[in-house]
Short mmCIF file of the C-alpha atoms (twelve columns), coordinates in Angstrom:
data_MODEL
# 
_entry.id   MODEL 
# 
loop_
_atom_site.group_PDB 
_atom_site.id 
_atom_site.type_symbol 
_atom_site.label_atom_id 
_atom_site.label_alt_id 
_atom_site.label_comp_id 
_atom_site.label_asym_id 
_atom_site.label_seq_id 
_atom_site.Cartn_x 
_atom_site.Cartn_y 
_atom_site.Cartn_z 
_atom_site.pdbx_PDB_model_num 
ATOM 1   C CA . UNK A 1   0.000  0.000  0.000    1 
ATOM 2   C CA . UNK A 2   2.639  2.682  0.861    1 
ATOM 3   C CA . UNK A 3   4.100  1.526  -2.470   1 
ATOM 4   C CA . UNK A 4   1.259  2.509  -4.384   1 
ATOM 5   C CA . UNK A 5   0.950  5.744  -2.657   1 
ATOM 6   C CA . UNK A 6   4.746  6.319  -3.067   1 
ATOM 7   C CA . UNK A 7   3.817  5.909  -7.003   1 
ATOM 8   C CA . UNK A 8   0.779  7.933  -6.764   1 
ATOM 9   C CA . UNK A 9   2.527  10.819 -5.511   1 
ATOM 10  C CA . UNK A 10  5.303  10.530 -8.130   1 
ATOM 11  C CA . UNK A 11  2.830  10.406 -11.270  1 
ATOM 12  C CA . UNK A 12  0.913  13.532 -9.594   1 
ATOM 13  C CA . UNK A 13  4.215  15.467 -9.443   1 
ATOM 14  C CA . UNK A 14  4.956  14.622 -12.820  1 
ATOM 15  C CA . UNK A 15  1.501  15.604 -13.919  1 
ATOM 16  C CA . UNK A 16  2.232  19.065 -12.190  1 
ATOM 17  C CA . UNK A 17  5.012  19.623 -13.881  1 
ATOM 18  C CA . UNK A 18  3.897  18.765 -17.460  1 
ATOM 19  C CA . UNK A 19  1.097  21.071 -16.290  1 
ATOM 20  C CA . UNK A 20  3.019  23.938 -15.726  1 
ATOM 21  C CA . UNK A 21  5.190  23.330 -18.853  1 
ATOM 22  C CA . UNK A 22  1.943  23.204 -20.726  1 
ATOM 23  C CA . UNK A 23  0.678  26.466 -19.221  1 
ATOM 24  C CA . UNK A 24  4.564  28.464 -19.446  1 
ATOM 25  C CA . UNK A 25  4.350  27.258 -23.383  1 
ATOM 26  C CA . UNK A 26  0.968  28.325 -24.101  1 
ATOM 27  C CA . UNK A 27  1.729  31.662 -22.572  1 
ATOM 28  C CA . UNK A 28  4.585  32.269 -24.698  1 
ATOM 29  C CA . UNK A 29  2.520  31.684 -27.610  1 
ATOM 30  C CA . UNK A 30  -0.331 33.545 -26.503  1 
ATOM 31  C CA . UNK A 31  -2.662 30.719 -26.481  1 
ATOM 32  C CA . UNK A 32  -5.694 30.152 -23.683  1 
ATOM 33  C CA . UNK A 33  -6.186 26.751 -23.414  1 
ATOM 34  C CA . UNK A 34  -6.305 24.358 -20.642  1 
ATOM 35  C CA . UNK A 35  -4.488 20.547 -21.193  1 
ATOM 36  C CA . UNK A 36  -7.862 18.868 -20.741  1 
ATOM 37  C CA . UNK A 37  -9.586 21.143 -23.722  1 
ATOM 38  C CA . UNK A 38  -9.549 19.652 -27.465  1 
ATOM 39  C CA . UNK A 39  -5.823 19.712 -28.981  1 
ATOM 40  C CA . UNK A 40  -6.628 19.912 -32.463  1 
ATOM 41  C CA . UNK A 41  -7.610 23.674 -32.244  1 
ATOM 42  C CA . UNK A 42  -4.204 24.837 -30.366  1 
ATOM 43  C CA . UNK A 43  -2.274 22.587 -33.143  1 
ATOM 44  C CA . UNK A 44  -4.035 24.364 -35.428  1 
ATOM 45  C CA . UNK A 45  -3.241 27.590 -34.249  1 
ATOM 46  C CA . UNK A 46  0.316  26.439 -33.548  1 
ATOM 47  C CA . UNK A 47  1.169  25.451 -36.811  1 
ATOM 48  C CA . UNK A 48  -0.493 28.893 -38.209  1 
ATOM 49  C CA . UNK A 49  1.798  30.715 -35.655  1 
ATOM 50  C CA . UNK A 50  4.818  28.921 -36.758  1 
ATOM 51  C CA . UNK A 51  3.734  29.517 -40.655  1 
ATOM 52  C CA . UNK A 52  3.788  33.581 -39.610  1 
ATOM 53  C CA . UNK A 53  7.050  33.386 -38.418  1 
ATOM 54  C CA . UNK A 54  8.440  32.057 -41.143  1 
ATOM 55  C CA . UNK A 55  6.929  33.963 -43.621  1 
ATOM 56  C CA . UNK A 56  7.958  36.732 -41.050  1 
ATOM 57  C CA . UNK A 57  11.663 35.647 -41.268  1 
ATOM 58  C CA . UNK A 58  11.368 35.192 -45.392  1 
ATOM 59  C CA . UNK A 59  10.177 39.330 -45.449  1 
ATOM 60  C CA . UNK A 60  13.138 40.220 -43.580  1 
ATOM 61  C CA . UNK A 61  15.697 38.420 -46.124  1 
ATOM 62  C CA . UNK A 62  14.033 40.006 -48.886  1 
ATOM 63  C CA . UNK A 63  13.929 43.558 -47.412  1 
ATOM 64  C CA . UNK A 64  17.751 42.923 -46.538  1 
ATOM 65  C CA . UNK A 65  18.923 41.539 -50.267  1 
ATOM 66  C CA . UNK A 66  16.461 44.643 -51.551  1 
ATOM 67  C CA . UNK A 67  18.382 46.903 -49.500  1 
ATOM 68  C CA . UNK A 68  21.794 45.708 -50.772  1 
ATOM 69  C CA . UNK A 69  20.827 45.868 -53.934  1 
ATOM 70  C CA . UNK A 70  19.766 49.098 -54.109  1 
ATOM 71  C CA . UNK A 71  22.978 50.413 -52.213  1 
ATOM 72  C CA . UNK A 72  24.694 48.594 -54.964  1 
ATOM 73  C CA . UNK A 73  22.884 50.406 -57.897  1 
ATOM 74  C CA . UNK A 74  23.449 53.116 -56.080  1 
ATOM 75  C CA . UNK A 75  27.149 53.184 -56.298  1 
ATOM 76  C CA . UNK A 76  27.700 51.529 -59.792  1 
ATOM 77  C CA . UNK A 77  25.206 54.957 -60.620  1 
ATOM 78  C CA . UNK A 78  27.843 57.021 -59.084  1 
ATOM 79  C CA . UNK A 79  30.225 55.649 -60.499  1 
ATOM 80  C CA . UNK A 80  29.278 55.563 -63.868  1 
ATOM 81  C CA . UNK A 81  28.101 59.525 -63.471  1 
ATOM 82  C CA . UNK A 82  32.048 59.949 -62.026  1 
ATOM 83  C CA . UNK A 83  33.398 58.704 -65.390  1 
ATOM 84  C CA . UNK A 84  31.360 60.836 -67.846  1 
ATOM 85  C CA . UNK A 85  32.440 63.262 -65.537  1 
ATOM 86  C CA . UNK A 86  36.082 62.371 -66.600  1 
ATOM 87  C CA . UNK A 87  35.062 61.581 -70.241  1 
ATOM 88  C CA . UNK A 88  32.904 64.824 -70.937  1 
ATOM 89  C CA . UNK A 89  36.644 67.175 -68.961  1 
ATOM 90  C CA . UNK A 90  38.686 65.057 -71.542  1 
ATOM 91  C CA . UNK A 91  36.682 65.520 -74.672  1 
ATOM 92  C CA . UNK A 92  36.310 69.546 -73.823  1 
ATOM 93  C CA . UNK A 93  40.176 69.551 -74.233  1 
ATOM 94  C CA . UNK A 94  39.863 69.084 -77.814  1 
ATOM 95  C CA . UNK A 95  36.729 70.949 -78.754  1 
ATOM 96  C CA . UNK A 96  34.653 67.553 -78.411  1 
ATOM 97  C CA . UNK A 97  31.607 67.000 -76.360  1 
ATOM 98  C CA . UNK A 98  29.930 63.545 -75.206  1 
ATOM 99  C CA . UNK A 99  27.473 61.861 -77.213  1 
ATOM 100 C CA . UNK A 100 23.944 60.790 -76.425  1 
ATOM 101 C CA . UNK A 101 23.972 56.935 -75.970  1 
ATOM 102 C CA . UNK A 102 21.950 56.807 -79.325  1 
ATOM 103 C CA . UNK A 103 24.504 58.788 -80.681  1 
ATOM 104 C CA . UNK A 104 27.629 56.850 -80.255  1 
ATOM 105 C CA . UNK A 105 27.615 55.062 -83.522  1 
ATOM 106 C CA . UNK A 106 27.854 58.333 -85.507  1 
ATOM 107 C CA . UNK A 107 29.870 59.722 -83.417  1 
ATOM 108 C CA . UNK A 108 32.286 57.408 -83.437  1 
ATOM 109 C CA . UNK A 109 32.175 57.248 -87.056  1 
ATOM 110 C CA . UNK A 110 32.496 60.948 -87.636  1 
ATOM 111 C CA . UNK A 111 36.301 60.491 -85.392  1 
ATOM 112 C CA . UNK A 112 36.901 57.562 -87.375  1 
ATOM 113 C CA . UNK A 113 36.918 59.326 -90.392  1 
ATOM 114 C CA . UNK A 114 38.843 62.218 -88.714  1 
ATOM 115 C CA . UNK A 115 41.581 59.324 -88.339  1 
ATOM 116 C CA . UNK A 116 41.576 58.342 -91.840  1 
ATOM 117 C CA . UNK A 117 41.703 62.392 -92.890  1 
ATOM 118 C CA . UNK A 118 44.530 62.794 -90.614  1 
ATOM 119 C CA . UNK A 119 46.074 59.780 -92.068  1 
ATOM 120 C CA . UNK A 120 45.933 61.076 -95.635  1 
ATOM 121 C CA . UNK A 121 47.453 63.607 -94.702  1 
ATOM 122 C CA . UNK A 122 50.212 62.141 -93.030  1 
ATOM 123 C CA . UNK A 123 50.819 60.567 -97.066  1 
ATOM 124 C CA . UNK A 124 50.764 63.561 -98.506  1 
ATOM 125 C CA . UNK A 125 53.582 64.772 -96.224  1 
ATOM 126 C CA . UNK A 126 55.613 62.372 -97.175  1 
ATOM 127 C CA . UNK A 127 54.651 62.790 -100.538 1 
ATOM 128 C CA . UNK A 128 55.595 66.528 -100.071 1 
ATOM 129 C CA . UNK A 129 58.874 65.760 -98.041  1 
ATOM 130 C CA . UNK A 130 60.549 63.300 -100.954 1 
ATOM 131 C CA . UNK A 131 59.717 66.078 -103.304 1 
ATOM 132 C CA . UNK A 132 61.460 68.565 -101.335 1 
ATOM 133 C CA . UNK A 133 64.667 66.381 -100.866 1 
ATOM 134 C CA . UNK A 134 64.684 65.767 -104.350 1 
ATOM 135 C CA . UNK A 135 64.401 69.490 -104.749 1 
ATOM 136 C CA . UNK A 136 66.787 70.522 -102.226 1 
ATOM 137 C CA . UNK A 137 70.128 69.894 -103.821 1 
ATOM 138 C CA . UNK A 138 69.196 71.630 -106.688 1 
ATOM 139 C CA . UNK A 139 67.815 74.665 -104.722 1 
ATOM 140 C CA . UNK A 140 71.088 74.417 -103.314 1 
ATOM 141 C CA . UNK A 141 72.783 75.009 -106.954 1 
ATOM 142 C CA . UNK A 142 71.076 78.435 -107.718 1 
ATOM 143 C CA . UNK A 143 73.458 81.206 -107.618 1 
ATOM 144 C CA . UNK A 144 72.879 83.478 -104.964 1 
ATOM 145 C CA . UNK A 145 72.128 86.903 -106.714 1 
ATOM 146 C CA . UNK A 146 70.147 87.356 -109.618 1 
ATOM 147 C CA . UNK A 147 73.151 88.596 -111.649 1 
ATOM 148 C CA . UNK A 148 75.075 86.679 -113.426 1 
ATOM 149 C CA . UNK A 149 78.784 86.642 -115.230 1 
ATOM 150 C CA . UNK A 150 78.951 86.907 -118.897 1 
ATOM 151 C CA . UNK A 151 81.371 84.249 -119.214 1 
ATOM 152 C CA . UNK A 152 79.009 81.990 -117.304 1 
ATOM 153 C CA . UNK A 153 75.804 81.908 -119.266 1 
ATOM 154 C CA . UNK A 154 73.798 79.325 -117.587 1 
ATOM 155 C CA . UNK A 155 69.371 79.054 -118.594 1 
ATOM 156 C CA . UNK A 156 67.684 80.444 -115.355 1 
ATOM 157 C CA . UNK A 157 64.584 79.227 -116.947 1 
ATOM 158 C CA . UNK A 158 64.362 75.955 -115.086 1 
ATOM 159 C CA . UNK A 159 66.203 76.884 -112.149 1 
ATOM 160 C CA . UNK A 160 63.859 79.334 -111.454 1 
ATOM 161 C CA . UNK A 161 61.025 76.775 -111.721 1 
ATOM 162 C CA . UNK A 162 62.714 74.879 -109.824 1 
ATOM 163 C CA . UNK A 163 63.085 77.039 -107.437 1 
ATOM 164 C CA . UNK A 164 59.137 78.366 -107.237 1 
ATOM 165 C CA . UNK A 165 58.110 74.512 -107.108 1 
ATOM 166 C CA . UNK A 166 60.590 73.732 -103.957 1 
ATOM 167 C CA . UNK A 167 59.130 77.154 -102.219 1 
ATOM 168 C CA . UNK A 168 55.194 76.160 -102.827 1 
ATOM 169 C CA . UNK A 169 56.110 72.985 -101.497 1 
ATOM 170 C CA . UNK A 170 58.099 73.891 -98.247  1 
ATOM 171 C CA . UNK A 171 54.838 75.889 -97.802  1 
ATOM 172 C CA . UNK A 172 52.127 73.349 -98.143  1 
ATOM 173 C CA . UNK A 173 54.635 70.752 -96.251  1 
ATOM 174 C CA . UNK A 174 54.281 73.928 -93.289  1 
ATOM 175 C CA . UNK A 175 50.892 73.942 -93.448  1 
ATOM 176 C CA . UNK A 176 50.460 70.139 -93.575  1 
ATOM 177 C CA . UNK A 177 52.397 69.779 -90.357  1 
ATOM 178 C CA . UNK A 178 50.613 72.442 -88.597  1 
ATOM 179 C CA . UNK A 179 47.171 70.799 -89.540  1 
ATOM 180 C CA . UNK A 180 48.544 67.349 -88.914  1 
ATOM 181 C CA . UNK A 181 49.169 68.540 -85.182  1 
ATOM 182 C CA . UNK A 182 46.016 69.628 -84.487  1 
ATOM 183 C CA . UNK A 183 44.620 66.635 -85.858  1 
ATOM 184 C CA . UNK A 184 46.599 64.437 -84.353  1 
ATOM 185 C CA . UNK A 185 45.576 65.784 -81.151  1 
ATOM 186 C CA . UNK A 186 41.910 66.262 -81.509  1 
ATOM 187 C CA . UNK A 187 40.994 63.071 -83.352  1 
ATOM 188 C CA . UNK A 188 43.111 60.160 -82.096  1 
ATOM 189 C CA . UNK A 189 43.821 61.216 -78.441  1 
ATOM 190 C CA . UNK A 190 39.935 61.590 -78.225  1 
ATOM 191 C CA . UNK A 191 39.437 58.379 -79.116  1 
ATOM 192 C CA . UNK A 192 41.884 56.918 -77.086  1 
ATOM 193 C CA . UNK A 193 40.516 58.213 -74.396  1 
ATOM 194 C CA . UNK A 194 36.583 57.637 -75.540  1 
ATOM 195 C CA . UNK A 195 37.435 54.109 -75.915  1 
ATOM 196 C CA . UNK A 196 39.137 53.749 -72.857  1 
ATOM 197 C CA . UNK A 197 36.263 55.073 -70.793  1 
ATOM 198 C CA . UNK A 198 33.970 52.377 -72.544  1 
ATOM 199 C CA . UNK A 199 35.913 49.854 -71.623  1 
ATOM 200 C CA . UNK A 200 35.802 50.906 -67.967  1 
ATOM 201 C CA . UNK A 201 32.516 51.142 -68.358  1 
ATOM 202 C CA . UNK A 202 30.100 48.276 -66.300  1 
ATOM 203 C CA . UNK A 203 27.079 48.688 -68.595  1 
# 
């Protein structure tokens, strides 16, 4: 007998205990049931709680991935705003401005054929610079006043022509370098530098 009341007393302490569990967990969840009321409404509710949270948790990584993605955009948009920045102060060294994005083509044709002008040129300088060593030595041959002795009767005729051809072309080979220089600097240093900011570019 003192046995079974020995085991009584255990199984109601463990019954307390499981009680008060029961109570401390459903007023955590904010839950008013009692142990001996139907279970299959407070699972119910349980499982709905547990859904919440989860979806709960799910809206927080979103608004945290949202909010590093827009820091990132964000900084690529200052970045690429930094760099036309650059471009647009390069370009206004050589009378250029930036093109519109729908404008690029064109205007990257229109420096393109810049190039090819300034490279033409660049032939016809050399062009102009073989005739002028050609000329040269026989530049150098013309006497050095325009009188002449008696005893040396030599035709001025084509000397002179010479002469007049070897002077027109020392000044168009002048003129040639001068544009050439300008050229040079306007067309393929803006490109360079056009083509290097596109290729910095992320987009």
């Amino acid at each position: 007998l003192q046995r079974d009341e020995s085991e009584a007393q255990s199984l109601l302490q463990e019954e307390q205990a499981l009680t008060e569990e029961w109570q401390t967990l459903c007023a955590t969840l904010g839950v008013q049931l009692q142990p001996q009321e139907d279970l299959a409404g407070w699972l119910t509710a349980a499982e709905e709680h547990e859904q919440q949270l989860d979806q709960l948790s799910q809206r927080h990584a979103l608004q945290t991935q949202i909010a590093a993605h827009t820091e990132q955009v964000a900084r690529f948009t200052a970045q690429i705003a930094q760099r036309q920045a650059s471009l647009t102060a390069d370009l206004a060294q050589y009378t250029l401005s930036l093109p519109a994005p729908e404008d690029e083509a064109s205007w990257l044709n229109e420096r393109a054929d810049e190039a090819k002008i300034w490279q033409q040129r660049q032939t016809e300088f050399a062009d102009l610079q073989t005739q002028i060593d050609r000329l040269a030595p026989l530049l150098e041959t013309l006497p050095q006043t325009d009188t002449a002795d008696s005893d040396d009767d030599v035709p001025l005729d084509n000397w002179r022509q010479a002469h007049d051809e070897c002077v027109s072309l020392q000044s168009q080979l002048q003129t040639l370098q001068e544009q050439t220089t300008q050229e040079q600097q306007r067309a393929a240093e803006a490109i360079a530098h056009f083509d290097a900011a596109l290729k910095n570019s992320p987009f």
